[in-house]
Backbone of each chain as ProteinMPNN parsed JSONL, in Angstrom:
{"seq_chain_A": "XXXXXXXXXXXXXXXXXXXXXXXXXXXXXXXXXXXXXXXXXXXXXXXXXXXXXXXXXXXXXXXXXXXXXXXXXXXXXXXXXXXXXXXXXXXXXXXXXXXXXXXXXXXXXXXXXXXXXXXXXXXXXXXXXXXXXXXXXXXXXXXXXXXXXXXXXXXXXXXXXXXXXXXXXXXXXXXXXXXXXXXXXXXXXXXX", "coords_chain_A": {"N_chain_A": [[287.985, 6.897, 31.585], [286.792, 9.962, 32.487], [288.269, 12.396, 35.205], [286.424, 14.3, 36.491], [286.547, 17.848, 37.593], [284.91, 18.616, 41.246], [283.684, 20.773, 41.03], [282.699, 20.699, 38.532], [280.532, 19.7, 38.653], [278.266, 20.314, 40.797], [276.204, 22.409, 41.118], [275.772, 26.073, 41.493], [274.626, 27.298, 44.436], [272.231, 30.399, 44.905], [271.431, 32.83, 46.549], [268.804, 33.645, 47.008], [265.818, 32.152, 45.611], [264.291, 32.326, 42.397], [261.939, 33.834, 40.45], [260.804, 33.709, 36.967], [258.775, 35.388, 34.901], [256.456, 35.688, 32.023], [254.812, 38.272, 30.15], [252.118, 38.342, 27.598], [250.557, 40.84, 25.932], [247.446, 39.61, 25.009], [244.256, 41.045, 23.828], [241.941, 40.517, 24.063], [242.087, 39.285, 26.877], [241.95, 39.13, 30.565], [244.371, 40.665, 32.405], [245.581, 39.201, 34.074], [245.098, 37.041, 33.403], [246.795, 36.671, 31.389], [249.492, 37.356, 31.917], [252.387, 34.723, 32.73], [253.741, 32.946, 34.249], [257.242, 31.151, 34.082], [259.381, 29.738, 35.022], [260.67, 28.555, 38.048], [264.134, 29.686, 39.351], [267.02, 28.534, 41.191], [269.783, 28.153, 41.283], [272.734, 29.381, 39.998], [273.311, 27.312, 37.446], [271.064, 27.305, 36.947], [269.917, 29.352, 36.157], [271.335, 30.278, 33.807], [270.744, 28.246, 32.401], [267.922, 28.28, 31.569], [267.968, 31.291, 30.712], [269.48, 31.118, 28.239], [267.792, 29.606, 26.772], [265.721, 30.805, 26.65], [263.81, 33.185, 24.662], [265.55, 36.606, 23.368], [265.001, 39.57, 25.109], [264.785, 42.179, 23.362], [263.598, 40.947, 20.753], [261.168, 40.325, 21.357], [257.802, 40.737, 20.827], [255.915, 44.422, 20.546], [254.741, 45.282, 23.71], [255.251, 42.929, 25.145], [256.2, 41.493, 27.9], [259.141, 40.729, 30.561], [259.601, 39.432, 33.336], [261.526, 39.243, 36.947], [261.141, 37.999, 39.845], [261.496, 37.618, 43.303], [260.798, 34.177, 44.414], [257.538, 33.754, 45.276], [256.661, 36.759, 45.27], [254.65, 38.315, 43.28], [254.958, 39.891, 39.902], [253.012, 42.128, 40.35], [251.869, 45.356, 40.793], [249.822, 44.924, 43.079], [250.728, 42.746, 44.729], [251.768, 41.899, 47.578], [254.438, 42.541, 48.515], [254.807, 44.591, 46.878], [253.11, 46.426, 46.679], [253.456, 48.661, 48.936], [255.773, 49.628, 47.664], [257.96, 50.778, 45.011], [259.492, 51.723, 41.867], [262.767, 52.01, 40.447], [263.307, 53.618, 37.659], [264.37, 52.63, 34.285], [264.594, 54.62, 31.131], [264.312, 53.629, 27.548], [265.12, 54.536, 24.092], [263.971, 54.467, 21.148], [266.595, 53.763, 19.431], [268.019, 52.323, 21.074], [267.012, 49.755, 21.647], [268.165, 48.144, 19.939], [270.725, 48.532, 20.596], [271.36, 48.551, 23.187], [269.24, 47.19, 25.072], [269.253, 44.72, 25.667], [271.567, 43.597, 26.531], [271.202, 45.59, 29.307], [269.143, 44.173, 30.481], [270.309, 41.907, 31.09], [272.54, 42.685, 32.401], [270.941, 43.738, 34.479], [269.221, 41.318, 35.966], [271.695, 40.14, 36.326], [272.746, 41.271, 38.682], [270.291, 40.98, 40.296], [270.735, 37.881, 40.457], [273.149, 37.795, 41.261], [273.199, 38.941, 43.533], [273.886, 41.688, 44.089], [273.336, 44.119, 45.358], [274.232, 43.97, 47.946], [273.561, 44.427, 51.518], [271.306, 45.512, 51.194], [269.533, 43.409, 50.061], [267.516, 42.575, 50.954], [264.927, 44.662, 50.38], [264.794, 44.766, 47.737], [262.632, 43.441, 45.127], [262.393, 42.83, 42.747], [262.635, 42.356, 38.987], [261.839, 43.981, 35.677], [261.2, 44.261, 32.028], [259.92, 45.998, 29.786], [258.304, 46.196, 26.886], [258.067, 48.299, 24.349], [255.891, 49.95, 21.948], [256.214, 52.968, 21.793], [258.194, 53.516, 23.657], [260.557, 51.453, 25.539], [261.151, 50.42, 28.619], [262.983, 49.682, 31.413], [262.717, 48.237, 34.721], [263.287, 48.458, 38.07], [262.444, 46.56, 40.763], [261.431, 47.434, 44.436], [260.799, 47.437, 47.555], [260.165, 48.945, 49.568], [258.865, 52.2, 49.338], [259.595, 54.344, 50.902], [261.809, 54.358, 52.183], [264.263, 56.124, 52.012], [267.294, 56.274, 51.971], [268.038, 53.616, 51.503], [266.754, 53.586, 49.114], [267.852, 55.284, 47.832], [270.434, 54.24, 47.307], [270.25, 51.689, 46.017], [269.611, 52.823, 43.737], [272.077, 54.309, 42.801], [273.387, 51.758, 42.705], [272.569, 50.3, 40.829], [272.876, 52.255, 38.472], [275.39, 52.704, 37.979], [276.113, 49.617, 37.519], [274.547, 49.624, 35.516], [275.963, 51.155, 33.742], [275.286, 53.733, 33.244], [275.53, 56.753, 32.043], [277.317, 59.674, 33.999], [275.639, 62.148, 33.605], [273.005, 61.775, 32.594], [269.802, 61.294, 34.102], [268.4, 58.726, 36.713], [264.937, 58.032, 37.359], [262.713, 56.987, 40.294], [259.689, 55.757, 41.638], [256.984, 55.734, 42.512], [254.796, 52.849, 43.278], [252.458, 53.369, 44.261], [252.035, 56.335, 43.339], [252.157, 55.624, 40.543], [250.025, 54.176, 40.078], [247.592, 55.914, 40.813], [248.13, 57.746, 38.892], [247.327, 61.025, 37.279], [248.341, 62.017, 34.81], [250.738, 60.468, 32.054], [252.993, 59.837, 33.234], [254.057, 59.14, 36.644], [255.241, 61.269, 39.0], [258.508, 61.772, 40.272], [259.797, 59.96, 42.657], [262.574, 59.949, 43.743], [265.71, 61.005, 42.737], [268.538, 59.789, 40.864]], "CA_chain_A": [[287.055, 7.836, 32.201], [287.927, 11.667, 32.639], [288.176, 13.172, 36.076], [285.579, 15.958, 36.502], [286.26, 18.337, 38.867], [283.692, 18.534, 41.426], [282.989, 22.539, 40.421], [281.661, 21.024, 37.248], [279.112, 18.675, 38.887], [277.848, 21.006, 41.54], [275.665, 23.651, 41.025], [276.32, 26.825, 42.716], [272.698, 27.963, 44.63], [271.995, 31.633, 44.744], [270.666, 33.421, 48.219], [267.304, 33.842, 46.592], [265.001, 31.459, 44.712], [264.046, 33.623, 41.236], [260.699, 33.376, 38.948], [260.708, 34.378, 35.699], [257.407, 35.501, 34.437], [256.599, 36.72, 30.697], [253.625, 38.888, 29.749], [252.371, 38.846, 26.142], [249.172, 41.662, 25.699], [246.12, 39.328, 24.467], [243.401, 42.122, 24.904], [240.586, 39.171, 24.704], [241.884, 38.801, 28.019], [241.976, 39.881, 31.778], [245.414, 41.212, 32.852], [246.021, 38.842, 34.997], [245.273, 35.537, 32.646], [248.253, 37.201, 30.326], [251.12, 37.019, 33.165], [252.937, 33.389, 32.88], [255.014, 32.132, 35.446], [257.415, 30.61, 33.069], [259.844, 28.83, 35.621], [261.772, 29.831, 39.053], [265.289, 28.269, 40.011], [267.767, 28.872, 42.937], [271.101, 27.807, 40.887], [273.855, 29.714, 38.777], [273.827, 26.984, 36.016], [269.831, 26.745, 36.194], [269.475, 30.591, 35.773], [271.637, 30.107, 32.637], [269.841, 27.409, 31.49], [266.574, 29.397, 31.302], [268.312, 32.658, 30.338], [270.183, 30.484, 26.892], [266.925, 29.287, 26.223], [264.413, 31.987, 26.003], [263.82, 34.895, 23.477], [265.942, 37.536, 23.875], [263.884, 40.679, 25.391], [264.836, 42.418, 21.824], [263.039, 40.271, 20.166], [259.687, 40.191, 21.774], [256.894, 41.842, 20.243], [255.355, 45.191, 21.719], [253.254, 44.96, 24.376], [255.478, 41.738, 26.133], [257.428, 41.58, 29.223], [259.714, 39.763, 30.962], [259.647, 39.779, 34.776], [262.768, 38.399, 37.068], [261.202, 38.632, 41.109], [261.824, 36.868, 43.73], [259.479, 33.219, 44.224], [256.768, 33.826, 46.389], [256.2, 38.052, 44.789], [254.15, 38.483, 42.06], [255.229, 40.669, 39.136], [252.19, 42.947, 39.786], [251.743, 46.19, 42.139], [249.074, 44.33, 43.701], [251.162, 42.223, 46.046], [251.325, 42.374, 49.291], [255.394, 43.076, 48.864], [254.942, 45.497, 46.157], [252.153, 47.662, 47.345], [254.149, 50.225, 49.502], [257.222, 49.752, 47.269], [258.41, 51.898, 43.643], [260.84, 51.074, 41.295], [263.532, 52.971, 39.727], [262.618, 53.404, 35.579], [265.074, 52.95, 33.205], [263.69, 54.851, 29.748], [265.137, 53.501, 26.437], [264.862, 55.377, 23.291], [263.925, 53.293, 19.868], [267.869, 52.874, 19.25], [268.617, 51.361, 22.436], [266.209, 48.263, 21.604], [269.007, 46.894, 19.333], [272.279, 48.523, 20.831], [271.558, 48.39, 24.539], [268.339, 46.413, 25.962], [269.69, 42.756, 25.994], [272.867, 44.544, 27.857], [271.174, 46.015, 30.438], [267.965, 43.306, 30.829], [271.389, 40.61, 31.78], [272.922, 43.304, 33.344], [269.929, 43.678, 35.967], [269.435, 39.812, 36.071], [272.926, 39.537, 37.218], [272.559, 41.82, 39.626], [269.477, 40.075, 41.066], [270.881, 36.782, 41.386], [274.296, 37.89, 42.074], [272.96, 39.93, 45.11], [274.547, 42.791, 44.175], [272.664, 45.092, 46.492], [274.12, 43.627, 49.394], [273.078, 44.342, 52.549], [269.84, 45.797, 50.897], [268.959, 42.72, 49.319], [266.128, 42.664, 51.242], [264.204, 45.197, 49.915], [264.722, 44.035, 46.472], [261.275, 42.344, 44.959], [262.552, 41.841, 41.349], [262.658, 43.828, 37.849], [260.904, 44.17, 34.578], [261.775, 44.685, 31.321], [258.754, 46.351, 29.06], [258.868, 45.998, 25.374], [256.763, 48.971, 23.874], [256.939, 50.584, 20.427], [256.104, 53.947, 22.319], [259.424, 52.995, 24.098], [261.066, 50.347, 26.297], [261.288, 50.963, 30.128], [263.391, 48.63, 32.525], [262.264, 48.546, 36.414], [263.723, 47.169, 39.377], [261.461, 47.402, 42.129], [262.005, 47.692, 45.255], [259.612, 46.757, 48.717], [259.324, 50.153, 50.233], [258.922, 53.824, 48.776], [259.939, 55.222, 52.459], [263.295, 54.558, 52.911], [265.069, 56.958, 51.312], [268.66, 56.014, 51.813], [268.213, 52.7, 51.057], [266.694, 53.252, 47.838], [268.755, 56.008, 46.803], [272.0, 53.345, 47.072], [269.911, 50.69, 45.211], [269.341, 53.349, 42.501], [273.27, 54.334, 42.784], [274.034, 50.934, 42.117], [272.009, 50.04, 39.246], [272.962, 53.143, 37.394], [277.011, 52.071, 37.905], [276.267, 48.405, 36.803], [274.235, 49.51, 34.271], [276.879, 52.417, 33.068], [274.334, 54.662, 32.743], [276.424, 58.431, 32.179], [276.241, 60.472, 35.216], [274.322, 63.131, 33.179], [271.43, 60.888, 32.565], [269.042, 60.746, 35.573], [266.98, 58.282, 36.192], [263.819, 58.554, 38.65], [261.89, 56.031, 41.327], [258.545, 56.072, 41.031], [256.095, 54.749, 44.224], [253.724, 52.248, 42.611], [251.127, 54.461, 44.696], [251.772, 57.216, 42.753], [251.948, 55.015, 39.287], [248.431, 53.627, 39.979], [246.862, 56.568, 40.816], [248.522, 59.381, 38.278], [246.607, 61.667, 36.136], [249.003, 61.823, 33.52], [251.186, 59.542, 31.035], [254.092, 59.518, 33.601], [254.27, 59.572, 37.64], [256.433, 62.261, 39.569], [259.685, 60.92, 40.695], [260.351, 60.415, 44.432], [264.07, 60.259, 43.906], [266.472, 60.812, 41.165], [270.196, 60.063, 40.626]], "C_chain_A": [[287.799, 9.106, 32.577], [287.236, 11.536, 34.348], [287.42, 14.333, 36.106], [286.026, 16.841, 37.838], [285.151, 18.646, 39.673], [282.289, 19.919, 41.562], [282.186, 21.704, 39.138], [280.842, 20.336, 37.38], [278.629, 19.712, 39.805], [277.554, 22.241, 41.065], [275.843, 24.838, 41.812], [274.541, 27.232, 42.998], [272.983, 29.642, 44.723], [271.691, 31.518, 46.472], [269.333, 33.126, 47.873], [266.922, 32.353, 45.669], [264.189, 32.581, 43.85], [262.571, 32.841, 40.727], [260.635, 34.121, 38.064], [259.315, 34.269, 34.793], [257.627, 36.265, 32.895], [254.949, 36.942, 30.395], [253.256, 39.655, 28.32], [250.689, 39.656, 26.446], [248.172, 41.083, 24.841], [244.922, 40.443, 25.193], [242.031, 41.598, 24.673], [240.487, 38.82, 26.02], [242.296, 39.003, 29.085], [243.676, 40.007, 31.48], [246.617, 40.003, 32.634], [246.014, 37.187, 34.166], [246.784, 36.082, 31.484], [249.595, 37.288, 30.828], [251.077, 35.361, 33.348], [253.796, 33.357, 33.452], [256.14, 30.667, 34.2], [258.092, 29.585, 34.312], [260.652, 29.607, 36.946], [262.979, 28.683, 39.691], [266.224, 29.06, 40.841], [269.225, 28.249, 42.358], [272.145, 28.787, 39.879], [273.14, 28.884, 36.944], [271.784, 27.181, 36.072], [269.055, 28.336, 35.488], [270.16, 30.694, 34.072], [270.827, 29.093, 31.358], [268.232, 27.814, 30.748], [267.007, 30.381, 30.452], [268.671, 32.241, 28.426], [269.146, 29.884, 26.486], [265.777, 29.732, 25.639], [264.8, 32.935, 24.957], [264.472, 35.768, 23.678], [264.908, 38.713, 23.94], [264.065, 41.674, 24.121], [263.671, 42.176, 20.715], [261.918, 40.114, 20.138], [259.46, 41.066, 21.1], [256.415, 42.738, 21.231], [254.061, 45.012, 22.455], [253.657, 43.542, 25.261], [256.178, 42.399, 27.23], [257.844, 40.169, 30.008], [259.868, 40.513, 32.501], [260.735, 38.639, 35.605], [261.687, 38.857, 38.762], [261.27, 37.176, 41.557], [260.315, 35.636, 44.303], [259.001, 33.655, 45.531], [255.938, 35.297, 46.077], [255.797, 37.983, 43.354], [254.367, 39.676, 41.441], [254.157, 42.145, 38.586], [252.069, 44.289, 40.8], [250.966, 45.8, 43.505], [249.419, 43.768, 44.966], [251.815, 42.504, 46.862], [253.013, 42.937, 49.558], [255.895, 44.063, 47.881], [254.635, 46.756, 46.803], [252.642, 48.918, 47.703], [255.681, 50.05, 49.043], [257.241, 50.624, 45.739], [259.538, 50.991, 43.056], [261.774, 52.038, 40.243], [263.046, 52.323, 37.858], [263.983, 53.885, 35.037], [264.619, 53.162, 31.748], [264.665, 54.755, 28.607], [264.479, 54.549, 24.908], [264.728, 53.71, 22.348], [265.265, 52.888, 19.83], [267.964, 51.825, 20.292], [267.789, 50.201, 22.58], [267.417, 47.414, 21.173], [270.125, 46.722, 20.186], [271.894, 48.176, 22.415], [270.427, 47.482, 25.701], [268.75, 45.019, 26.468], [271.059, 43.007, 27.094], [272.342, 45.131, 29.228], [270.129, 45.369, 30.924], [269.28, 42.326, 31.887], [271.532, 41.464, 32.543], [272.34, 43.248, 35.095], [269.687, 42.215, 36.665], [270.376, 39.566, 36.835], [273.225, 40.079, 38.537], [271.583, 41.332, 40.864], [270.332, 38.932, 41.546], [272.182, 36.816, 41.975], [274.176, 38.703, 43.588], [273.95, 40.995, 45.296], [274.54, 44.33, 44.68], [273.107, 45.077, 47.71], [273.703, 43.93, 50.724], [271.509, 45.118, 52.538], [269.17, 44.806, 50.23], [267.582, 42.351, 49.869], [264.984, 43.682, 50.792], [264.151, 45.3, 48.48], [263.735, 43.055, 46.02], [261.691, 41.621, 43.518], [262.607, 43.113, 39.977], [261.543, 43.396, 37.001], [261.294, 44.812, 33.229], [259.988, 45.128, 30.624], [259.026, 46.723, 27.634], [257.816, 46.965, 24.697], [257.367, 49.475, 22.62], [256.989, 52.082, 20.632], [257.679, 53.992, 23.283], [259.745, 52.142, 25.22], [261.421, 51.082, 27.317], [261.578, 48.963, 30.882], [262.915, 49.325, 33.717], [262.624, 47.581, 36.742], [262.587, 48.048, 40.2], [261.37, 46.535, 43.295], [260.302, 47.849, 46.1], [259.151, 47.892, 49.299], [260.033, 51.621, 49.859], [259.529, 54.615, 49.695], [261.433, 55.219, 52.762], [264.039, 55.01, 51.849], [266.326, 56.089, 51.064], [268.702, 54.669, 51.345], [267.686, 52.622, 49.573], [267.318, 54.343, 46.757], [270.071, 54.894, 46.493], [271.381, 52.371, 45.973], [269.873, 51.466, 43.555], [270.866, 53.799, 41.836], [274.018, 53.302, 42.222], [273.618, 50.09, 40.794], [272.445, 50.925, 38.028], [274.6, 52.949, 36.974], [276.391, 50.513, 37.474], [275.742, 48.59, 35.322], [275.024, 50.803, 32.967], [275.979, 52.734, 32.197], [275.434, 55.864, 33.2], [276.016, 58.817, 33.166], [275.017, 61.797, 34.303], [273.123, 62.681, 32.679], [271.246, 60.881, 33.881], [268.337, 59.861, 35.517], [266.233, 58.423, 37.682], [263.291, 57.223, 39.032], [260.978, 56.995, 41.543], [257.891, 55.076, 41.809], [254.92, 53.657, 43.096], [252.267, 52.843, 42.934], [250.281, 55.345, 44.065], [251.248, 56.82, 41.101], [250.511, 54.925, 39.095], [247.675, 54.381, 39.905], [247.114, 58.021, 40.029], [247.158, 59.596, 36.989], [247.264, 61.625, 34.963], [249.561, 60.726, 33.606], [252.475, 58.959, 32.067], [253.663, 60.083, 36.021], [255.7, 60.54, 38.36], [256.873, 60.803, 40.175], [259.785, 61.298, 42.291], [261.254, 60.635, 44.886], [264.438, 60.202, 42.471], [268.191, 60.671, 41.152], [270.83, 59.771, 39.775]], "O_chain_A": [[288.983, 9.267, 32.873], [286.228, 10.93, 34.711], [287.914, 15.38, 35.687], [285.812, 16.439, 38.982], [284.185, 19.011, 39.002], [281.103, 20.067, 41.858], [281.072, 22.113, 38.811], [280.151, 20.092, 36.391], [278.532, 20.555, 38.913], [278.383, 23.056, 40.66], [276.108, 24.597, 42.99], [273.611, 27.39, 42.207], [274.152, 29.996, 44.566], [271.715, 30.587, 47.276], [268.742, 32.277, 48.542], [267.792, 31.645, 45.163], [263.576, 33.514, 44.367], [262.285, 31.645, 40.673], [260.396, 35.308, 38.287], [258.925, 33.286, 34.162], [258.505, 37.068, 32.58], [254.079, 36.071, 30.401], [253.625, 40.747, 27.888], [249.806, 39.084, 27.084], [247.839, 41.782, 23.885], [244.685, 40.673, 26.379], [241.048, 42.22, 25.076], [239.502, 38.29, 26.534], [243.503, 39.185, 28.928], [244.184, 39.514, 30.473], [247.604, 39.78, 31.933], [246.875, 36.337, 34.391], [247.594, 35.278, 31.022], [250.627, 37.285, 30.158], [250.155, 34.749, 33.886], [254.837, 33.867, 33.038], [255.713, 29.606, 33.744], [257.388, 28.622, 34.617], [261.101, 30.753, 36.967], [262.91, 27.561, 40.193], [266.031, 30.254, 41.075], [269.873, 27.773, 43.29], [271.95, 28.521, 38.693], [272.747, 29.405, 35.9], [271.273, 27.158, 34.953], [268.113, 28.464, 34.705], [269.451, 31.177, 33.189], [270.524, 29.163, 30.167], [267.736, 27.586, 29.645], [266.451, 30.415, 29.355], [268.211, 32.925, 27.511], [269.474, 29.341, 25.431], [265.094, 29.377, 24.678], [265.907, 33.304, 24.566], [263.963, 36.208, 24.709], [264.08, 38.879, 23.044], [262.916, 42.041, 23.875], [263.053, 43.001, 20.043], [261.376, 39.773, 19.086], [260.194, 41.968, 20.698], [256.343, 42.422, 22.419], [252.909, 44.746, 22.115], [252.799, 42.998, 25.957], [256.593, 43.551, 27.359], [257.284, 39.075, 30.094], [260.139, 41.684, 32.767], [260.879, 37.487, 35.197], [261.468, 40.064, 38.872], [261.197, 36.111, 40.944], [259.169, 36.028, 44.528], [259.649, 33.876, 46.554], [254.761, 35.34, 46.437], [256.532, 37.641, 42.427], [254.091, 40.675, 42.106], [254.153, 42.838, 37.569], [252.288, 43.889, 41.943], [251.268, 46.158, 44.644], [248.844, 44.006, 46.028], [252.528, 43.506, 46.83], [253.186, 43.654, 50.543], [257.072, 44.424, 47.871], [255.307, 47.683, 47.254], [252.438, 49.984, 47.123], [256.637, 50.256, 49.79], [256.154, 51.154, 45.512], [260.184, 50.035, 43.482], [261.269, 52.694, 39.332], [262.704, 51.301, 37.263], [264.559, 54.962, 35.184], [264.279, 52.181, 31.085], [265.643, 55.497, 28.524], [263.408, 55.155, 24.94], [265.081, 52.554, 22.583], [265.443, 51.711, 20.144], [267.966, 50.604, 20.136], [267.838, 49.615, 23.661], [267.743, 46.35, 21.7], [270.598, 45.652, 20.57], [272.451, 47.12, 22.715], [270.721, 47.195, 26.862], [268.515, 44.464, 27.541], [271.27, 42.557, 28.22], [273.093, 45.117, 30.203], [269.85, 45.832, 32.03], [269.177, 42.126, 33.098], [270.827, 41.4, 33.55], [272.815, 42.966, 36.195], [269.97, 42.046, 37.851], [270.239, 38.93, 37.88], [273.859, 39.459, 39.392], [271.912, 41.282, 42.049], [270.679, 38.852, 42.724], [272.481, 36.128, 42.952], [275.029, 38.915, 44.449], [274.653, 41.206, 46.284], [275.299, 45.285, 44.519], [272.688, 45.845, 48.576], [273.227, 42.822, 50.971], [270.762, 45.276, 53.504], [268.117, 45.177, 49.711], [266.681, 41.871, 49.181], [263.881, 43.17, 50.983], [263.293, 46.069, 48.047], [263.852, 41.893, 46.409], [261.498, 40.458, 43.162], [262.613, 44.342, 40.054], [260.585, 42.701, 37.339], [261.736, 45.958, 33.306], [258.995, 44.531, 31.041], [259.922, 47.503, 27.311], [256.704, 46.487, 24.471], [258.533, 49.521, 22.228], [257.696, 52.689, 19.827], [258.025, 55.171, 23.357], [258.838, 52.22, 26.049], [261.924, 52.199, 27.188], [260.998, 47.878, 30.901], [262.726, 50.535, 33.842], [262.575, 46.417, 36.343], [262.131, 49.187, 40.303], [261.265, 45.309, 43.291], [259.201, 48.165, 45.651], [257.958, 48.018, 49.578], [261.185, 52.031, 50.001], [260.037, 55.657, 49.28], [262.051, 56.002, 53.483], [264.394, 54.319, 50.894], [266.405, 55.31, 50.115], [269.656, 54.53, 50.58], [268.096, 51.721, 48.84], [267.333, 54.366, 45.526], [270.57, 54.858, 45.369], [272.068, 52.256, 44.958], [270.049, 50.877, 42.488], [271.016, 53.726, 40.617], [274.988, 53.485, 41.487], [274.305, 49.428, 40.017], [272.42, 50.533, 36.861], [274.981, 53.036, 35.806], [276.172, 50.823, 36.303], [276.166, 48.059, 34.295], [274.697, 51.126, 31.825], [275.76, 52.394, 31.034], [276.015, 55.952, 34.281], [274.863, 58.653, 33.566], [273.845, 62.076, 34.554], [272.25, 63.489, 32.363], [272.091, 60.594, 34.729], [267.55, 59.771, 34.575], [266.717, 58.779, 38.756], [263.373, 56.315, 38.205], [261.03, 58.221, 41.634], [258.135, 53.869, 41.81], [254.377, 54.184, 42.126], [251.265, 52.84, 42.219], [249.062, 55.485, 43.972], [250.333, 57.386, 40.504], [249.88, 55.455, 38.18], [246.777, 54.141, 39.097], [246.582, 59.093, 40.317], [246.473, 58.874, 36.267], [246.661, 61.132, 34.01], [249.391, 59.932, 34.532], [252.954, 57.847, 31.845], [253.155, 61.12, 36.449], [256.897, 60.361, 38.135], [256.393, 59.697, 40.423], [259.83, 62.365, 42.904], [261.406, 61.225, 45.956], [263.912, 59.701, 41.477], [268.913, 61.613, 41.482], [272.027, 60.056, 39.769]]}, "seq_chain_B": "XXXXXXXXXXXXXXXXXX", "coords_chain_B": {"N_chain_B": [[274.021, 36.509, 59.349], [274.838, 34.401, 57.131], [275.704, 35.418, 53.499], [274.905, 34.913, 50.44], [276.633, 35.779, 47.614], [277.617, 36.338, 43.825], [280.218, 37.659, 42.151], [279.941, 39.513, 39.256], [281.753, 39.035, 36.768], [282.404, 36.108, 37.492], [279.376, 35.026, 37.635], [279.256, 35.096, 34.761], [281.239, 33.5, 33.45], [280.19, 30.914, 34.642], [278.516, 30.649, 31.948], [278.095, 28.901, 29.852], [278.13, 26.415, 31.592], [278.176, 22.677, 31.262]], "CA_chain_B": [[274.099, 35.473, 58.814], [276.029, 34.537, 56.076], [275.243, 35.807, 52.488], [275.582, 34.413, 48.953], [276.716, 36.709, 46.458], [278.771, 36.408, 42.713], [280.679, 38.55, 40.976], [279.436, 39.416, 37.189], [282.604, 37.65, 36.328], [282.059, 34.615, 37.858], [278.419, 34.23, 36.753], [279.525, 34.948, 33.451], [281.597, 32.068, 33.135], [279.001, 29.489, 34.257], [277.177, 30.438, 31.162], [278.282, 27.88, 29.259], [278.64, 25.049, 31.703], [277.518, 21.524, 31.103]], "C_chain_B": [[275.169, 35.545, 57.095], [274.951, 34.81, 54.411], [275.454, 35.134, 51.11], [275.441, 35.191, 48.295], [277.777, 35.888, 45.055], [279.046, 37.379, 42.268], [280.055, 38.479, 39.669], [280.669, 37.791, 36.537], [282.359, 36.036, 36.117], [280.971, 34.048, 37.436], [278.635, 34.053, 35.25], [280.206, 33.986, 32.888], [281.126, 31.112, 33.551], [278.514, 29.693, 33.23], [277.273, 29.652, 30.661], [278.788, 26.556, 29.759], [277.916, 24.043, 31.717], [275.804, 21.007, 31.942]], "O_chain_B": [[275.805, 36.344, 56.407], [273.778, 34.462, 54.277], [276.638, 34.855, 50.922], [274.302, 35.611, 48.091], [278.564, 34.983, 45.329], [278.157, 38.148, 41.904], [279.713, 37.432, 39.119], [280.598, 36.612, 36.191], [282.216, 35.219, 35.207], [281.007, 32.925, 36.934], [278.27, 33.064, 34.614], [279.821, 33.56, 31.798], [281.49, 30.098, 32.956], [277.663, 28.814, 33.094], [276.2, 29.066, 30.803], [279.47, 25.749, 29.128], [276.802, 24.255, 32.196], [275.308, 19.906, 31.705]]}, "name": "protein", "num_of_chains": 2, "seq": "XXXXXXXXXXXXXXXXXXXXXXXXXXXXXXXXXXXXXXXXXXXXXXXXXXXXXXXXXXXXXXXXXXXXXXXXXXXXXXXXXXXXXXXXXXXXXXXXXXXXXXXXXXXXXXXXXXXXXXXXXXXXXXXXXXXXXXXXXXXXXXXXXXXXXXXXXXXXXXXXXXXXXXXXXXXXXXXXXXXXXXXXXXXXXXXXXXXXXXXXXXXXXXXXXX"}
């Protein structure tokens, strides 16, 4: 019999408990019947286990998504810890489906469950990857539009994990404003 | 209270454990 060490029987837990939702566009049908709660786990190896098992976000057809928030928040503006929150938009170009989406979908992921926000991890609801053929947009989003400083750092530190150039900006964007814009795109509330 | 965080690193090498 081998010796295991007892790192390789023990799971490590996370801070958070995660759900991973995926949304394919049947337009036979409400919104809200098209968002699946695929599974939500609270471990290192069980977030891998999910992550090595699904589709890569690449891969999906346009018009899916993959949603990472935390259990208990639903992946829609609707709820009750969205509502008065925004989320910084990351905008991909057609290349960046092959060379860079699966890179910066983990990227954000790891960031979630690694709690790499720290002492803002509370205002952290979850992300979103969006698979369009008009183009691909990542979002983290974030619990409240109002606090500046705290969501300029959250946007600071997404743009360093996700080595985004400083001469790229990217913008946060109130779900307020999202819901209720006249045009194709909402003004930005912050940008860095 | 106390916090749980990982490094990238570190999650990155659970990916492949048993």
């Amino acid at each position: 019999q081998q010796i295991v060490s007892p790192d390789m029987l023990i799971k490590h837990p996370l801070q958070n408990r995660w759900a991973m939702w995926f949304f394919k566009n049947d337009k036979s049908k409400e919104w809200t019947a098209n968002l699946k709660l695929i599974t939500a786990f609270d471990t290192v190896e069980d977030f891998w286990g999910l992550y090595n098992h699904i589709q890569k976000a690449s891969r999906l057809p346009s018009g899916c998504d993959y949603s990472l928030f935390k259990d208990g928040i639903q992946p829609m503006w609707e709820d009750a810890s969205n509502k008065n929150g925004g989320r910084w938009l990351v905008n991909l170009n057609k290349n960046q489906r092959q060379t860079e989406l699966d890179n910066f979908w983990l990227e954000t992921l790891l960031c979630l469950i690694g709690e790499a926000f720290d002492d803002l991890t509370d205002d952290i609801c979850g992300a979103t990857i969006n698979i369009r053929n008009k183009g691909d947009k990542l979002g983290l989003w974030t619990r409240d539009a109002r606090r500046g400083d705290a969501t300029l750092q959250i946007g600071k530190k997404l743009k360093e994990r996700l080595k985004i150039p400083q001469k790229i900006g990217i913008g946060f964007q109130a779900h307020s404003d999202t819901a209720t814009k006249a045009g194709s795109t909402a003004r930005d509330r912050y940008r860095v | 209270g106390t916090r749980i965080f990982y490094e990238r690193a570190f999650l990155m090498q659970c990916r492949e454990s048993p």
